[in-house]
C-alpha positions in Angstrom: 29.1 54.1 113.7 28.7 56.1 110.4 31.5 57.6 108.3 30.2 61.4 109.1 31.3 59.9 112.8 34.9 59.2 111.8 35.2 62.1 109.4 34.1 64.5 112.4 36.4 62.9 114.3 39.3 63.6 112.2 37.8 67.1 111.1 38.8 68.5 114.9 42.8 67.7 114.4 42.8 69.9 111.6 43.3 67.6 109.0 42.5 68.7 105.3 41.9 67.5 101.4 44.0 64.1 101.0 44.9 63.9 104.8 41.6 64.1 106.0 40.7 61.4 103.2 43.3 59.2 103.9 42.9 59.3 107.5 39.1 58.6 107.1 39.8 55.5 104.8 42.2 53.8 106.8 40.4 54.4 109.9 37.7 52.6 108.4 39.2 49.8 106.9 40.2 48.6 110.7 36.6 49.1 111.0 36.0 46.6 108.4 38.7 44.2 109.7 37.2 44.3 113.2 40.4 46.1 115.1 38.8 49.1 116.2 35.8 48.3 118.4 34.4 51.4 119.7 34.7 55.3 119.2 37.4 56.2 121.9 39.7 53.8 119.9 39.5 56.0 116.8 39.7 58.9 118.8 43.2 57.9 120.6 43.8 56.7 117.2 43.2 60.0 115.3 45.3 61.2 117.9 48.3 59.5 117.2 48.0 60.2 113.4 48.0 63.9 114.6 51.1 63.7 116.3 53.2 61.8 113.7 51.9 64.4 111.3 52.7 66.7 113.9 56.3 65.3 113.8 56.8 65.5 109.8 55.8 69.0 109.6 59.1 69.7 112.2 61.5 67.4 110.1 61.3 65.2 113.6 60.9 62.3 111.4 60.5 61.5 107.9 58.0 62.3 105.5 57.3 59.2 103.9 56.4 57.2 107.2 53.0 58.1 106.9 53.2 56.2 103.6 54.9 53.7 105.0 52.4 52.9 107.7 49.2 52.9 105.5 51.3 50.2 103.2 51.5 48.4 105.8 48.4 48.6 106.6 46.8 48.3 103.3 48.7 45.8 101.8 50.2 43.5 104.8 47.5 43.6 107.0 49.2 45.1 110.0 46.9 46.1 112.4 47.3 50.5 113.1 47.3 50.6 116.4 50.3 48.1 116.9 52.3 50.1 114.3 52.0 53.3 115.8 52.7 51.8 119.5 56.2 50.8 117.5 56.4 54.3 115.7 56.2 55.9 119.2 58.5 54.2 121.0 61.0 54.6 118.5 60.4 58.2 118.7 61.0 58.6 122.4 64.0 56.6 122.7 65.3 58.7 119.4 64.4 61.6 121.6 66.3 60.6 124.8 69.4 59.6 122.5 69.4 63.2 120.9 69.1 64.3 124.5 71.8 62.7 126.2 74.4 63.9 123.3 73.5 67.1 122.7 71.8 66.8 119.6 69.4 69.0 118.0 65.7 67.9 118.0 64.8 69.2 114.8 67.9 68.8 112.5 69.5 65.6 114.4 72.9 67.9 114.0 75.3 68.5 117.1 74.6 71.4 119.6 77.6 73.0 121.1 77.7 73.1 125.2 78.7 76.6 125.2 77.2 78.1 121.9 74.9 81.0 122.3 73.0 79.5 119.5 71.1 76.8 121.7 67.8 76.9 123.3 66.5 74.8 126.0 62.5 74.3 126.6 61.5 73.5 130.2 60.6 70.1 129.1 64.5 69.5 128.4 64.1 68.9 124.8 67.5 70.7 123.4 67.1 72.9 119.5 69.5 75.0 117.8 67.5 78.7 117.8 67.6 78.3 114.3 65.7 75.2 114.1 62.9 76.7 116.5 62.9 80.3 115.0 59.7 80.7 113.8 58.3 79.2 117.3 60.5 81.8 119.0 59.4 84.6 117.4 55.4 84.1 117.5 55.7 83.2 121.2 57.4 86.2 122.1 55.7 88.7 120.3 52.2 87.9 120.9 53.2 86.8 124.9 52.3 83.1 124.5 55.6 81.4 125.1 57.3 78.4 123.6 54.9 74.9 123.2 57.6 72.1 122.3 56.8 70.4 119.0 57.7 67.0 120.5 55.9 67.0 123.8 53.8 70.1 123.3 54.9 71.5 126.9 54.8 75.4 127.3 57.8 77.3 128.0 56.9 80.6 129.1 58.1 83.5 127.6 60.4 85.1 130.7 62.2 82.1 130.4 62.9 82.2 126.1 63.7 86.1 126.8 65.9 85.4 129.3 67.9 82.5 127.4 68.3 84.9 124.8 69.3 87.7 126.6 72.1 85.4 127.9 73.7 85.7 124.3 76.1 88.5 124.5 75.0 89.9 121.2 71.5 89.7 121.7 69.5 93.0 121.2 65.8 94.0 120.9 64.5 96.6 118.6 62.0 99.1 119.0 58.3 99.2 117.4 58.5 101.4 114.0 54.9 103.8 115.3 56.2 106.7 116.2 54.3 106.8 119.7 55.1 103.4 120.8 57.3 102.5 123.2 57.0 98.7 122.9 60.0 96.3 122.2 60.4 93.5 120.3 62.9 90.8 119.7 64.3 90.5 116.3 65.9 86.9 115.0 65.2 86.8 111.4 61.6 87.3 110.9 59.9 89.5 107.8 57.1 90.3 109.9 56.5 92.1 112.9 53.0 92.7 114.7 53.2 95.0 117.6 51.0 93.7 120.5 50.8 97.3 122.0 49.5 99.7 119.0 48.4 96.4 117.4 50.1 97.6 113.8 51.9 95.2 111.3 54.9 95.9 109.7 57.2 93.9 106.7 60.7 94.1 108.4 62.0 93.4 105.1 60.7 96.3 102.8 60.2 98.7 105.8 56.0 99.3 105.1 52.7 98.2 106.5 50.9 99.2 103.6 51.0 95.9 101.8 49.6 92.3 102.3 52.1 89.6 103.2 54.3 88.3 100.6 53.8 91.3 98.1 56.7 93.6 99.4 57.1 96.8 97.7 60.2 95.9 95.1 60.3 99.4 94.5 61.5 100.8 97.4 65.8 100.3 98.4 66.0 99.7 102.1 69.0 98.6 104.7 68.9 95.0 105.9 67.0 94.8 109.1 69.2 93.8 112.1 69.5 92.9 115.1 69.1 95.7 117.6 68.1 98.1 114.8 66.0 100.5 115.6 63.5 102.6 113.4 60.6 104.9 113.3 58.6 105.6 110.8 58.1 109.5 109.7 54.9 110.7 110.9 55.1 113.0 107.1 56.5 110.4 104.5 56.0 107.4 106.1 59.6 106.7 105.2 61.7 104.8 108.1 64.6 106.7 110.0 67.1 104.9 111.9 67.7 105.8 115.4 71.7 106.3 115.5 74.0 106.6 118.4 70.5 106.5 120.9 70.0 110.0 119.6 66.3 111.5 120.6 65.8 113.6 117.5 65.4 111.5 114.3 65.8 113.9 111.1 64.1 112.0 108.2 65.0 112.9 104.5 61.8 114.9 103.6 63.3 117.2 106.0 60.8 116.3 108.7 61.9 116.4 112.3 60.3 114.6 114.9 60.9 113.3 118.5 62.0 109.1 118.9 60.0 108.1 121.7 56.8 110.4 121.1 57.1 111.1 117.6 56.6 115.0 118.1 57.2 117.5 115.5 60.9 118.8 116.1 60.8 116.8 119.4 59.3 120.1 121.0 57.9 117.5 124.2 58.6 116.5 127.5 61.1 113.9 126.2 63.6 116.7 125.1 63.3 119.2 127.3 66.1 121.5 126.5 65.0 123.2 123.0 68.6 125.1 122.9 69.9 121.8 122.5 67.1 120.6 120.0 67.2 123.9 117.9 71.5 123.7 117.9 70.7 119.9 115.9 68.2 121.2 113.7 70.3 123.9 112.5 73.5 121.6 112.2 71.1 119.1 110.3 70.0 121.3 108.1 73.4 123.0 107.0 74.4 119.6 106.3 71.8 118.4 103.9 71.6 122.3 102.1 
């Protein structure tokens, strides 16, 4: 077995620059020393490198026990595949503990019973939202669910939507295109990419005219909420806010249009009584003359 072997090997988990290095040279100093025999052992070994890296990049455990476990390698001649046996079964029965006392995965900080603030994957593992967020939100705007970070198990998303949707306060928002009807739920991220009319939008600066992390400083919007919903002005490109579930949207450039078509003075099938739509344009307009 060649080092273009292990490197390949390593390569597939996705490991890069001084990970895929370090990997690579302490798989093959157990080469050296005779305690890895054959190729599956470096795969299941790889493996378990994966997964602890897996675990630091969730805050599961620390960030320096990677270090710690090449030291030990390296320098006290521990052999890897004992120390990583250890490493995992003090992980699970850390897991189990955090389990049994309501304690947060992620954080290691107490989850309340009855706070609307907890989530609970399928596999049983136990998060604050918070902790998860980021998870959430990709999983339920692209349909893909929930995969736990410590188990990798799949929660599906009927079952995320309808934990959150047992929170009281829990709202979703609509897309910004003017023509779509899709809905989306909003907990806190800048970025929103609508599966339906397959648009992107910064929730933050209200645009999808820019790459990601270059929001347009120039422009004064209102803090996205929860629940909010918007459309963006078919004209100005401007967003208007959808208030009191009206159907008519009257943006600021004077442009009328209909909410859930996006049709020019809402003159659709959505609003079919134009005395009613021609009595709000009038009153709109005497207000803003």
């Amino acid at each position: 077995m060649n080092i273009y072997t292990i490197i390949e090997i390593i390569k597939h988990t996705e490991q890069r620059g001084v990970e895929l290095l370090l990997d690579t040279l302490i798989i093959g100093i157990e080469i050296g020393r005779r305690n890895i025999e054959n190729q599956q052992q470096i795969v299941e070994l790889v493996q378990s490198l994966q997964n602890l890296k897996h675990q630091i990049d969730f805050n599961i455990v620390s960030p320096f026990l990677r270090d710690d476990i090449f030291d030990r390698v390296l320098n006290k001649k521990e052999k890897l595949e004992d120390i990583l046996c250890i490493v995992s079964k003090e992980c699970s029965t850390l897991q189990k503990l955090k389990q049994q006392s309501n304690i947060c995965q992620i954080c290691s900080q107490y989850i309340d019973n009855n706070s609307d603030k907890k989530f609970n994957a399928v596999c049983s593992h136990q998060f604050h939202q918070q902790c998860v967020s980021n998870i959430l939100i990709q999983g339920l705007n692209i349909n893909i669910g929930f995969k736990c970070p410590i188990c990798g198990y799949s929660t599906l998303q009927q079952d995320i939507e309808y934990q959150l949707k047992a929170n009281n306060n829990f709202k979703t928002s609509c897309c910004p295109t003017p023509q779509c009807n899709k809905y989306f739920s909003y907990i806190g991220q800048e970025i929103y990419r609508c599966s339906e009319c397959q648009k992107k939008y910064c929730l933050k600066c209200q645009s999808q005219n820019h790459p990601i992390n270059q929001c347009k400083t120039d422009i004064k919007t209102a803090k996205f909420e929860m629940g909010d919903n918007y459309k963006e002005c078919p004209k100005c490109k401007l967003w208007v806010k959808q208030l009191d579930d009206e159907k008519i949207l009257y943006c600021s450039c004077r442009y009328t249009f209909c909410f859930g078509c996006g049709n020019k003075e809402g003159n659709c099938i959505c609003n079919k009584d134009g005395s009613i739509i021609q009595s709000f344009k009038n009153s709109f307009y005497q207000i803003i003359q």
